[in-house]
C-alpha positions in Angstrom: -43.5 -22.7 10.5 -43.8 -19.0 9.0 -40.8 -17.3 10.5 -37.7 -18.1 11.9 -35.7 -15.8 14.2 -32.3 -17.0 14.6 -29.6 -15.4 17.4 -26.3 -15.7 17.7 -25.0 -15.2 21.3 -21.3 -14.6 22.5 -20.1 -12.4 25.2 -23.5 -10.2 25.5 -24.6 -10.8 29.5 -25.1 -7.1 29.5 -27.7 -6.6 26.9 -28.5 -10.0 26.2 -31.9 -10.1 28.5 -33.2 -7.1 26.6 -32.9 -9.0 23.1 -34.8 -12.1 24.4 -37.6 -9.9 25.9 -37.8 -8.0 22.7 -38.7 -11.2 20.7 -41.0 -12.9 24.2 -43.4 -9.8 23.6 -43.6 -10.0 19.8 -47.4 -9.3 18.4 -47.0 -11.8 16.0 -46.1 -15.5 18.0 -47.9 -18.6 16.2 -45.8 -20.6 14.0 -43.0 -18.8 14.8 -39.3 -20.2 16.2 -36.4 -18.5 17.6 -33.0 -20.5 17.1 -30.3 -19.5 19.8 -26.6 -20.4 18.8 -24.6 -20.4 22.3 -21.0 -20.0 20.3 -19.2 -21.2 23.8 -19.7 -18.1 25.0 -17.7 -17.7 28.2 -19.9 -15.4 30.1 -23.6 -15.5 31.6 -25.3 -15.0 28.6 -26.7 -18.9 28.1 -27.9 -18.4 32.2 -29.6 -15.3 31.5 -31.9 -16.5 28.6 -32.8 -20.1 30.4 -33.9 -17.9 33.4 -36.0 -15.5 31.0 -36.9 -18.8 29.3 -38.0 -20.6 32.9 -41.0 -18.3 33.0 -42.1 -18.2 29.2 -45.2 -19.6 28.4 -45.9 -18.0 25.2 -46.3 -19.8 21.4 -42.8 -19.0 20.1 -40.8 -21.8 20.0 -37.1 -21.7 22.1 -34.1 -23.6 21.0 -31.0 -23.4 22.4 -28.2 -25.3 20.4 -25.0 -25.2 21.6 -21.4 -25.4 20.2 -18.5 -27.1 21.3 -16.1 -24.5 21.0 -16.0 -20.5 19.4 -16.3 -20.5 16.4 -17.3 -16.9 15.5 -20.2 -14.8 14.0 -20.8 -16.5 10.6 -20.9 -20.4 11.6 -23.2 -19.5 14.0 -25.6 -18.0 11.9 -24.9 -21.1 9.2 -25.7 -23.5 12.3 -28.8 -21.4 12.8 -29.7 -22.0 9.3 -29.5 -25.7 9.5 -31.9 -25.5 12.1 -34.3 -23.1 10.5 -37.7 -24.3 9.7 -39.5 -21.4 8.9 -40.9 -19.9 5.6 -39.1 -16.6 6.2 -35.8 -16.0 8.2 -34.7 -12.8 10.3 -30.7 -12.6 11.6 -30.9 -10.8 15.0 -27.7 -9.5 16.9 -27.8 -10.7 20.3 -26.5 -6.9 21.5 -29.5 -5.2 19.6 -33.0 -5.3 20.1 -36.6 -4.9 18.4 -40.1 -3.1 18.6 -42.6 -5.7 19.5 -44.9 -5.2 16.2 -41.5 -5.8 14.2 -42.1 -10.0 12.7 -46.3 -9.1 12.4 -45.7 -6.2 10.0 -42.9 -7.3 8.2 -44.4 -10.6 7.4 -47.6 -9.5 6.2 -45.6 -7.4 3.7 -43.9 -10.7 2.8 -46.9 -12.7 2.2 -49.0 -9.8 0.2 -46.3 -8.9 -2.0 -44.8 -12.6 -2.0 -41.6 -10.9 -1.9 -38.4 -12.7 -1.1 -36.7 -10.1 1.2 -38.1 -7.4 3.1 -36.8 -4.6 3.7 -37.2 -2.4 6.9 -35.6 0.7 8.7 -33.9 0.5 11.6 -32.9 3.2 14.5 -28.9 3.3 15.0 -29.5 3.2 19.4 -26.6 5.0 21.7 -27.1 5.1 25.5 -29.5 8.2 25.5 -30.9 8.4 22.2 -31.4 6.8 18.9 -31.7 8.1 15.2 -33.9 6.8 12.3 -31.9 5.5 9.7 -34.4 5.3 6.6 -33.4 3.1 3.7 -34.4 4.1 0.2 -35.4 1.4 -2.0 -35.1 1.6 -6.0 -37.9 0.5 -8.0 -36.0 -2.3 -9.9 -34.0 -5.5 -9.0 -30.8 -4.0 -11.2 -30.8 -0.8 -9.3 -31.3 -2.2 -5.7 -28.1 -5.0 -6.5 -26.2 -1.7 -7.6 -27.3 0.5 -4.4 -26.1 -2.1 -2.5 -22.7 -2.2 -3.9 -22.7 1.6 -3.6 -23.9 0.8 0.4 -27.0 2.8 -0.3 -28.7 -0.1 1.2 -26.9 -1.7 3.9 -26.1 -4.9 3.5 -27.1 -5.9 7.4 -28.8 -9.0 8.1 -30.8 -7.8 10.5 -33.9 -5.6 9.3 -34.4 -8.1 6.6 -37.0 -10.8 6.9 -35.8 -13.6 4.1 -37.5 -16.3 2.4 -35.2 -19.7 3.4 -35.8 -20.5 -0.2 -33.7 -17.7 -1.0 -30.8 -19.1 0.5 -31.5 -23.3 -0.1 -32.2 -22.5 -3.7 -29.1 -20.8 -4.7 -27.0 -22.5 -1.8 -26.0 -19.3 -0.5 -24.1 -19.9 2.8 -22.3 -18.0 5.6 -18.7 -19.0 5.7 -16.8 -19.8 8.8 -14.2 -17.6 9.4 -15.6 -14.5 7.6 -17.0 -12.7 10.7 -16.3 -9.3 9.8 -18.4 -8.4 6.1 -20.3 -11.5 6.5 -23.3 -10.0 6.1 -22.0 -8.3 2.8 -21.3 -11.5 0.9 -24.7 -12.5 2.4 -26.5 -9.6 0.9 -24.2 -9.9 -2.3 -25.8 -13.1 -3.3 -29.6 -12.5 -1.7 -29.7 -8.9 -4.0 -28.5 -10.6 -7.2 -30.6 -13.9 -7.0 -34.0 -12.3 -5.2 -36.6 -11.6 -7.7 -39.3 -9.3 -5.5 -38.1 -6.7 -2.8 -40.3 -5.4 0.0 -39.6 -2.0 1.7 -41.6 -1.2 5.0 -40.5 2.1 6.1 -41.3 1.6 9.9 -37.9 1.1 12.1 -38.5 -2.3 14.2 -34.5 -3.3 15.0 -32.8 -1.1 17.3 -28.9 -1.7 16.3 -27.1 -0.4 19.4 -23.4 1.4 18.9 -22.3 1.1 22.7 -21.4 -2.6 22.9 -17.3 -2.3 22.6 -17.3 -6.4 22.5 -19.4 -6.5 19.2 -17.4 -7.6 15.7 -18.5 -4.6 14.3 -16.7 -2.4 17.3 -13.3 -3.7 16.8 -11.0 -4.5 13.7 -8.6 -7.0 14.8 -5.9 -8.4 11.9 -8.5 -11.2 11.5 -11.0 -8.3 10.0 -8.5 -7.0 8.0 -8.0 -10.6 6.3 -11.4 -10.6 6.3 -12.0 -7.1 4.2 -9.3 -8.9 1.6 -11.4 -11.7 1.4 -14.7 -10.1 1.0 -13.3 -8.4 -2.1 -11.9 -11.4 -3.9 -15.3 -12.6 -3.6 -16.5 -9.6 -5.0 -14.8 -9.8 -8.2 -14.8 -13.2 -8.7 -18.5 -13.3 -8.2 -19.2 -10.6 -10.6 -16.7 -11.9 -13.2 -18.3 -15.2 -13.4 -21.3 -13.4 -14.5 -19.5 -11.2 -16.4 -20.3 -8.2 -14.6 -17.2 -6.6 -13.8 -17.3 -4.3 -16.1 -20.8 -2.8 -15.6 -20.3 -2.3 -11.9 -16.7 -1.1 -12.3 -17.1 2.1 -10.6 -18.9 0.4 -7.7 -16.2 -1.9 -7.0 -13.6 0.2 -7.6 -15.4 2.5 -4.7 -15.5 -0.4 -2.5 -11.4 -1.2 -3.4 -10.6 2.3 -1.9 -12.7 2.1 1.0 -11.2 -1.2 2.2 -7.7 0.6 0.8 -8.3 3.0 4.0 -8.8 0.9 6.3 -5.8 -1.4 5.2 -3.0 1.1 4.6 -4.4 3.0 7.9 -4.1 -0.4 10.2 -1.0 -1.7 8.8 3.0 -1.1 9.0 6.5 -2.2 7.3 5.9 -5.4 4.8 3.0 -6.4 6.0 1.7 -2.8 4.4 3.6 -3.4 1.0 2.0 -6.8 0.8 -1.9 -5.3 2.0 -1.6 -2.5 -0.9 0.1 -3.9 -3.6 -2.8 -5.2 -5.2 -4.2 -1.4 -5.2 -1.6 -0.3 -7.6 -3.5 -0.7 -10.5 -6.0 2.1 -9.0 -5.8 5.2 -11.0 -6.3 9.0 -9.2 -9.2 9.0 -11.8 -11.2 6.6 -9.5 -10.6 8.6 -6.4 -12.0 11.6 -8.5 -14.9 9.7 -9.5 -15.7 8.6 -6.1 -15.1 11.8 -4.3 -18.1 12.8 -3.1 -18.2 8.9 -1.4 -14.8 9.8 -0.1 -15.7 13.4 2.0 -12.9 13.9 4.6 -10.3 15.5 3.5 -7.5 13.4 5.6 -8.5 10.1 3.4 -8.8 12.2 -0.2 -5.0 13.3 0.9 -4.1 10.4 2.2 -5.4 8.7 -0.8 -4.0 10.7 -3.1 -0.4 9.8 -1.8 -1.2 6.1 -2.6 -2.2 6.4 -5.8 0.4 8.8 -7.0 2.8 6.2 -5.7 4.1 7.8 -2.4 3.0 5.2 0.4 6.1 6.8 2.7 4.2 10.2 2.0 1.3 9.0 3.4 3.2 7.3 6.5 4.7 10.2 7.3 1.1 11.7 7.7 -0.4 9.1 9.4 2.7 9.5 12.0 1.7 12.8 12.1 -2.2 12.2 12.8 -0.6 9.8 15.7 1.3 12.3 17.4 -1.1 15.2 17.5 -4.0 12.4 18.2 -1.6 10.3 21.1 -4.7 9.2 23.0 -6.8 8.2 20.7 -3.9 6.3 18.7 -2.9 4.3 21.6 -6.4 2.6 21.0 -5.7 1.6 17.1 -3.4 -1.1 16.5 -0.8 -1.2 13.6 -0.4 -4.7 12.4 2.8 -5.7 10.7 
């Protein structure tokens, strides 16, 4: 088997047809197998496909497996993985969909180059028009693992085709649980292990932004805890290899990003507890990152933290709340 496409599918009966379609008309079809993961999705979705399904008489292989019960984004894709028989693997969202030349060019990059991830571009897709998001790849391994910490290249499962030997070999799993930055830790690991990286600048994956019921549309408290986690790994992975300290302004970049989003989403203790461990971030590093940290609210807001006035910056995010009342009513303060 050369490629595996594996697919994820949870609450999507509205774009779910278009996904399937997208990988029925593919150019390339022998030896290739497309894994679907029905995560008890409580919709249509599983319906849907079998009746796309009923009339496909192509070569790509269909598998539906189901699970018992939810049991979110990242043990999905793992369960995918234990199915996976093919040379290469490709992650596709079950919301987005693809150009139909999209596994033929992107594995005859992988086999001429012998590369262990290829990388493509990919069109962000709103309801009446989509833009070319191009990703620029650096020449060495050491500089592609650091733009990806900087999120020069996205971390996205997606418009990556992957060698499965990437993943067996340095037993680099998705962890249940971690559905929001799941594909970071992913491409963490992938980055730092892979030895050859592919780019194909063509856009095949069409990532749509209109589907409110995807993980990446929504930041429940479960996210949150997720963010926390993602960074622990971070460090922890970089300190075992004792590389902390040479990628100390990337991570510290990361820190106040996920800073934003945690002192922004969260109120009274639950607050004190999120931020304490950013206390030992220094103005210095918001000056360093600055031009990574362009609105103005956040290089305020920021600058309260880190000159030790959380209440200052409550008082402006009450502020934003009041003059903003719709659009607040729609983000949730945990506490």
């Amino acid at each position: 088997m050369k490629i595996s496409v594996i697919i994820p599918v949870y609450n999507v009966e509205k774009h779910v047809y278009r996904c399937i379609e997208s990988i029925i008309k593919q150019t390339m079809t022998k030896d290739v197998e497309c894994i679907i993961i029905n995560d008890a999705t409580p919709d249509r979705s599983i319906d849907i496909i079998k009746e796309v399904l009923l009339h496909y008489d192509g070569n790509i292989s269909f598998r539906i497996i189901n699970h018992e019960t939810n049991k979110g984004l990242a043990a999905a894709r793992e369960t995918g993985m234990k199915y996976a028989k093919g040379d290469y693997v490709i992650h596709i969202d079950s919301d987005d969909f693809c150009e139909i030349n999209m596994l033929k060019e992107m594995y005859n990059i992988a086999i001429t180059n012998d590369a262990d991830i290829v990388i493509a571009d990919y069109w962000l897709q709103y309801k009446d028009h989509a833009t070319y998001i191009s990703q620029n790849i650096p020449s060495t391994n050491e500089e592609i693992f650091k733009a990806n910490l900087e999120d020069k290249i996205k971390g996205y499962n997606w418009n990556k085709l992957i060698k499965k030997e990437l993943y067996t070999k340095n037993n680099i799993k998705y962890i249940e649980g971690i559905n929001y930055g799941e594909d970071f830790l992913i491409a963490l690991q992938l980055f730092y292990y892979a030895k050859r990286v592919s780019h194909i600048p063509n856009a095949f994956l069409h990532y749509v932004q209109y589907n409110s019921n995807s993980y990446s549309q929504s930041l429940s408290r479960q996210s949150l805890e997720n963010i926390i986690f993602c960074e622990t790994y971070l460090i922890n992975f970089l300190q075992e290899r004792e590389l902390l300290n040479k990628y100390k302004q990337q991570v510290d970049f990361i820190r106040l990003r996920n800073l934003c989003q945690l002192i922004f989403r969260s109120t009274g203790k639950l607050q004190k507890e999120w931020t304490k461990p950013y206390k030992n971030l220094k103005i210095s590093t918001l000056k360093q990152n600055k031009e990574l940290v362009p609105s103005l609210y956040w290089r305020i807001a920021l600058s309260c933290f880190l000159c030790g006035s959380l209440s200052l910056y409550n008082a402006m995010r009450s502020t934003w709340r009041y003059l903003r009342r719709k659009q607040s009513k729609t983000i949730i303060l945990y506490q």
